[in-house]
Backbone as CSV, one residue per row, in Angstrom:
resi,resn,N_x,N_y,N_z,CA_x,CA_y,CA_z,C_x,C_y,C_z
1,UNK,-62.360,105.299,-16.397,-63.591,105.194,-15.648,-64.657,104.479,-16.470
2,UNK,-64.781,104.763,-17.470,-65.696,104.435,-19.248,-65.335,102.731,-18.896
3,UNK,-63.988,102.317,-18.253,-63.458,100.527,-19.000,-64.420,100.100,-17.641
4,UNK,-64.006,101.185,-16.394,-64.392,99.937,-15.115,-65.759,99.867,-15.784
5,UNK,-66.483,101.058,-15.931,-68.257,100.734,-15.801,-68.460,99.521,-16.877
6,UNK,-68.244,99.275,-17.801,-68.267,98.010,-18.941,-67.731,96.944,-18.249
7,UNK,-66.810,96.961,-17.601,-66.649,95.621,-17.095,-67.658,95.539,-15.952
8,UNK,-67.765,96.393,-15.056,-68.780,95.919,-13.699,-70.045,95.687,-14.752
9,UNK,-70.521,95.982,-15.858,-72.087,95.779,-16.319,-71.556,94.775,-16.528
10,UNK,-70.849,93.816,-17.270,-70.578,93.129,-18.309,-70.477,92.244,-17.162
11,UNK,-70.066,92.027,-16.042,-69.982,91.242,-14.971,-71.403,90.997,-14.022
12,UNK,-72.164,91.734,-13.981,-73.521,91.866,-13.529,-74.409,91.273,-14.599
13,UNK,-74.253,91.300,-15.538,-74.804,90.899,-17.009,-74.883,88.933,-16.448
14,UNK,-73.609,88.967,-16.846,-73.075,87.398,-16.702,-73.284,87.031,-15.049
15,UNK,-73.554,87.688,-14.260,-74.037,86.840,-13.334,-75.235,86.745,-12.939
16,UNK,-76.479,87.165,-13.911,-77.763,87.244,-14.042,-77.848,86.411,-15.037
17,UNK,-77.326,85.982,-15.603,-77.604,85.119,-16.973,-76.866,83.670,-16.126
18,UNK,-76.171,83.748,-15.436,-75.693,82.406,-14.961,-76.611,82.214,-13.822
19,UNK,-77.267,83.000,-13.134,-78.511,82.841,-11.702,-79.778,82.227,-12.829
20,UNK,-79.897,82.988,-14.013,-81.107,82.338,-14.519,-80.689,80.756,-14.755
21,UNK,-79.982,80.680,-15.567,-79.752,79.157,-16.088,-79.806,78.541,-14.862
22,UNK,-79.298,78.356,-13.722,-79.249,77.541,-12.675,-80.720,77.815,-11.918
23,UNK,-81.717,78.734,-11.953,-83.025,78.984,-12.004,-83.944,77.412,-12.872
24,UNK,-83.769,77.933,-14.128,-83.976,76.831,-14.934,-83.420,75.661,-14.664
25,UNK,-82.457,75.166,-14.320,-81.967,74.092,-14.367,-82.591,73.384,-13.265
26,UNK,-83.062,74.374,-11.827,-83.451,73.907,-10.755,-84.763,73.445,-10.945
27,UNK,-85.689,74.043,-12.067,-87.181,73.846,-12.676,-86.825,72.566,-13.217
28,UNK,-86.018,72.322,-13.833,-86.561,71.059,-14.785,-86.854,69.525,-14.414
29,UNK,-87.982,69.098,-14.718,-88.428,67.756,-13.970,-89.272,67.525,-12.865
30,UNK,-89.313,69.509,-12.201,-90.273,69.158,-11.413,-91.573,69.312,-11.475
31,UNK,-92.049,69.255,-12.939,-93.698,69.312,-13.343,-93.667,67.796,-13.805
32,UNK,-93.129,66.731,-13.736,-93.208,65.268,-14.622,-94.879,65.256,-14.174
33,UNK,-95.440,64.856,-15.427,-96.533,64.414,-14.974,-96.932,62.752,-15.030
34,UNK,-97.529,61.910,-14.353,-97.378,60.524,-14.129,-98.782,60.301,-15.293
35,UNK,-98.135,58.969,-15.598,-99.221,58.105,-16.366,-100.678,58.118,-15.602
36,UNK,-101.665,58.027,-16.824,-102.754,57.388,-15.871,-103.718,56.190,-17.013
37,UNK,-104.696,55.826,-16.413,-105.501,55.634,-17.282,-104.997,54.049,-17.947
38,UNK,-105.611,53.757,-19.124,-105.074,52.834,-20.419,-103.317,53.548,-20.619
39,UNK,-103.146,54.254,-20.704,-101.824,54.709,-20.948,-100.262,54.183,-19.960
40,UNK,-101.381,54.427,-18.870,-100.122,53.407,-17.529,-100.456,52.107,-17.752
41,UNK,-101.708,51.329,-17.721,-101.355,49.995,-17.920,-100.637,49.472,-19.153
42,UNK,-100.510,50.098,-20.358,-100.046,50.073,-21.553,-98.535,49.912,-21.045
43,UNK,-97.956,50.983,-20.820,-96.587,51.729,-20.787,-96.132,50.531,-19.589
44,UNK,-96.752,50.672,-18.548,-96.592,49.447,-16.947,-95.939,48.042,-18.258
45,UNK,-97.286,47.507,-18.885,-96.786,46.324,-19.307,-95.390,46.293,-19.938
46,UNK,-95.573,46.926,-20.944,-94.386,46.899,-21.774,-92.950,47.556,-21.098
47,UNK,-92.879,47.644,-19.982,-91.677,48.228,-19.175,-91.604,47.241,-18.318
48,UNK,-92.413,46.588,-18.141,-92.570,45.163,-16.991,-91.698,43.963,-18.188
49,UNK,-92.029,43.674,-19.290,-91.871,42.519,-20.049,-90.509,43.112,-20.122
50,UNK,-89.994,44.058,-21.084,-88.582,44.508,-20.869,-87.770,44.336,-19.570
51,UNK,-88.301,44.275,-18.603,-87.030,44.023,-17.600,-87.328,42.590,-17.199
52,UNK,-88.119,41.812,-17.534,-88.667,40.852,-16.886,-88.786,40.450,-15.534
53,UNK,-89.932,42.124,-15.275,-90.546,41.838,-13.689,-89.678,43.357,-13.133
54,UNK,-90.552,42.985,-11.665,-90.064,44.021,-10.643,-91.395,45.188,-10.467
55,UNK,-90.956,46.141,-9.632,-91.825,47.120,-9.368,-91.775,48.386,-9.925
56,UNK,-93.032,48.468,-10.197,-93.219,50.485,-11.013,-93.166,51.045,-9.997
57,UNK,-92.208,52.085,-9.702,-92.118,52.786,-8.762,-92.608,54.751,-9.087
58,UNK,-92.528,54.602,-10.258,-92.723,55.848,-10.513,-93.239,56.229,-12.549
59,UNK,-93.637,56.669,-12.627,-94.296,56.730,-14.575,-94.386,58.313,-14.931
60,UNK,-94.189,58.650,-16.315,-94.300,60.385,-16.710,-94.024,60.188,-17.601
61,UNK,-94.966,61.448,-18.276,-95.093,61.880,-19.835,-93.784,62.679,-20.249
62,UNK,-93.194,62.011,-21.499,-92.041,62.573,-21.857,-91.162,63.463,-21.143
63,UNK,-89.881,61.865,-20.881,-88.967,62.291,-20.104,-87.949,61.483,-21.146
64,UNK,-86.592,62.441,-21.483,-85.276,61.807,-21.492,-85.315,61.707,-23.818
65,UNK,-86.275,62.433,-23.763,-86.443,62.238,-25.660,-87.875,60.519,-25.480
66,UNK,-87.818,60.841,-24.369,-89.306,59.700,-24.751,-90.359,60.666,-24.522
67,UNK,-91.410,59.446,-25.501,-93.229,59.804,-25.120,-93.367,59.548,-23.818
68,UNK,-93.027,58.172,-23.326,-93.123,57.931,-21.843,-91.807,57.459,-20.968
69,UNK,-91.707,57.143,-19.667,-90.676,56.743,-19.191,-91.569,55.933,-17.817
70,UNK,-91.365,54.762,-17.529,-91.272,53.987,-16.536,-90.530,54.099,-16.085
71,UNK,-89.972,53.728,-14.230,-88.945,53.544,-13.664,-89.514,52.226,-12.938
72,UNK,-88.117,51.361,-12.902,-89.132,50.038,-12.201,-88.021,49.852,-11.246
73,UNK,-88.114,49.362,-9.828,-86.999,48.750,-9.106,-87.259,47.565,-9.235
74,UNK,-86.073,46.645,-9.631,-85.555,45.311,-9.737,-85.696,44.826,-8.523
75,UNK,-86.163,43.361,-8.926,-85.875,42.496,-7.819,-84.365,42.474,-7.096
76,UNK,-83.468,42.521,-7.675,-82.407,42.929,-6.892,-81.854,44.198,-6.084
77,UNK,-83.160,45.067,-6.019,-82.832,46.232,-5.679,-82.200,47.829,-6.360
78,UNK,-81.953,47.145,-7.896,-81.190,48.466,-8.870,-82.589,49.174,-8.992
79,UNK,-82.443,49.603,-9.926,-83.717,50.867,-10.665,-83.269,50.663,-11.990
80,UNK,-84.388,50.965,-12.683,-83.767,51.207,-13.930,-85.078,51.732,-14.630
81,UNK,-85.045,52.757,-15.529,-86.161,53.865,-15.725,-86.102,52.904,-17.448
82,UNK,-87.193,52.662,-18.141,-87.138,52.582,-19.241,-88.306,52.903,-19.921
83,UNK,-87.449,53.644,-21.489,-87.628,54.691,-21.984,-88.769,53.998,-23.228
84,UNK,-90.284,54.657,-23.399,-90.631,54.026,-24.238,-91.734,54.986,-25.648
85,UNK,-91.641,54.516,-26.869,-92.461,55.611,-27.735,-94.022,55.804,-27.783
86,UNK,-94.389,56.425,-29.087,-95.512,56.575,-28.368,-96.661,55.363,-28.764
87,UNK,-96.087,54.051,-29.125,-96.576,52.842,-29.877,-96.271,52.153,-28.658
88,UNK,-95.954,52.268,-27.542,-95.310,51.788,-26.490,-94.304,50.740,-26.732
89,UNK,-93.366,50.911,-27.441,-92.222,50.183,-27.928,-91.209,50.594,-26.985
90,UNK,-90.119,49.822,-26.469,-89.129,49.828,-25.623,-87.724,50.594,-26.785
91,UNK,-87.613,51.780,-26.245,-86.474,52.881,-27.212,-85.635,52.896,-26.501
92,UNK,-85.233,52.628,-25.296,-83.866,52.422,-24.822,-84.084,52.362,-22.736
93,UNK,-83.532,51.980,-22.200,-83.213,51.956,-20.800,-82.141,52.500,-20.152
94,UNK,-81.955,52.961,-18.975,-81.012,53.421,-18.090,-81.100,53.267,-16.841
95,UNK,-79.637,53.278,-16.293,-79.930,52.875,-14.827,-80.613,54.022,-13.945
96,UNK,-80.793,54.103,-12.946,-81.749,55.240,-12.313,-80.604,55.654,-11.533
97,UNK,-80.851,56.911,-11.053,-79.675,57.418,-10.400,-79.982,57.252,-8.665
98,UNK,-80.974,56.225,-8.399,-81.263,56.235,-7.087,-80.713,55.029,-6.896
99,UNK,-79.958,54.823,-5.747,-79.112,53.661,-5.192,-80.351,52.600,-4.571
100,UNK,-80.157,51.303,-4.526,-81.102,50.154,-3.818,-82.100,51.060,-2.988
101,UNK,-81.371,51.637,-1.811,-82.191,51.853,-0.385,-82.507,52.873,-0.611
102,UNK,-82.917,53.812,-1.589,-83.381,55.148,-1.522,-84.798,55.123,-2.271
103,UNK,-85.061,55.855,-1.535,-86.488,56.290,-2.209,-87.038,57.287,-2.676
104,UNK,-88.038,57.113,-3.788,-87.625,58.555,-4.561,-88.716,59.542,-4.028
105,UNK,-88.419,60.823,-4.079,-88.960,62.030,-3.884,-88.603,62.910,-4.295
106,UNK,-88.942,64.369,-3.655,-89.087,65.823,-4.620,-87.650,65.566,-5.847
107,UNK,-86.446,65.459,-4.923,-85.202,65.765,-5.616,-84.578,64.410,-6.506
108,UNK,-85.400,63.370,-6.843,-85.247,62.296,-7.531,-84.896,62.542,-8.775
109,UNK,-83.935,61.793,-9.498,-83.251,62.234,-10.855,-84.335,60.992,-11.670
């Protein structure tokens, strides 16, 4: 009787600890806060010259191990978020996880 009760806690345990993490996991990204100020035209330029051109579709304070992150859609329709420090130097790029025709909102990666 002593084994079931340890396993039913030990099972209630672990499925409160796996509801939190997926709790958390569901939080993260949705406080990004967007550029403003000297700081977006700063970050805008230097994410504009790196791709050479296209549209800011979206800007936020440290995302991805950056100070800042631009996302710009390409004239061809890709995305591509790039990642920059806090000297506004270009530290790396990635593709965006939003396809051509989508547009981003609440659940945007």
């Amino acid at each position: 009787m002593k084994r079931k009760f340890v396993l039913i806690a030990a099972l209630v345990l672990a499925l409160g600890a796996l509801s939190a993490g997926i709790a958390i996991a569901a939080g993260v990204g949705d406080d990004d806060k967007p550029l403003s100020g000297s700081t977006l035209d700063k970050a805008t330029a230097a994410a504009l010259k790196h791709t050479g051109g296209g549209t800011v579709v979206e800007t936020e304070v440290g995302d991805d191990g950056s100070v800042y992150g631009v996302e710009i859609r390409l004239d061809n329709g890709s995305q591509v978020e790039v990642n920059l420090d806090a000297n506004f130097n270009v530290i790396g790029d990635e593709a965006d996880d939003d396809g051509a025709n989508e547009q981003d909102g609440q659940d945007d990666d």
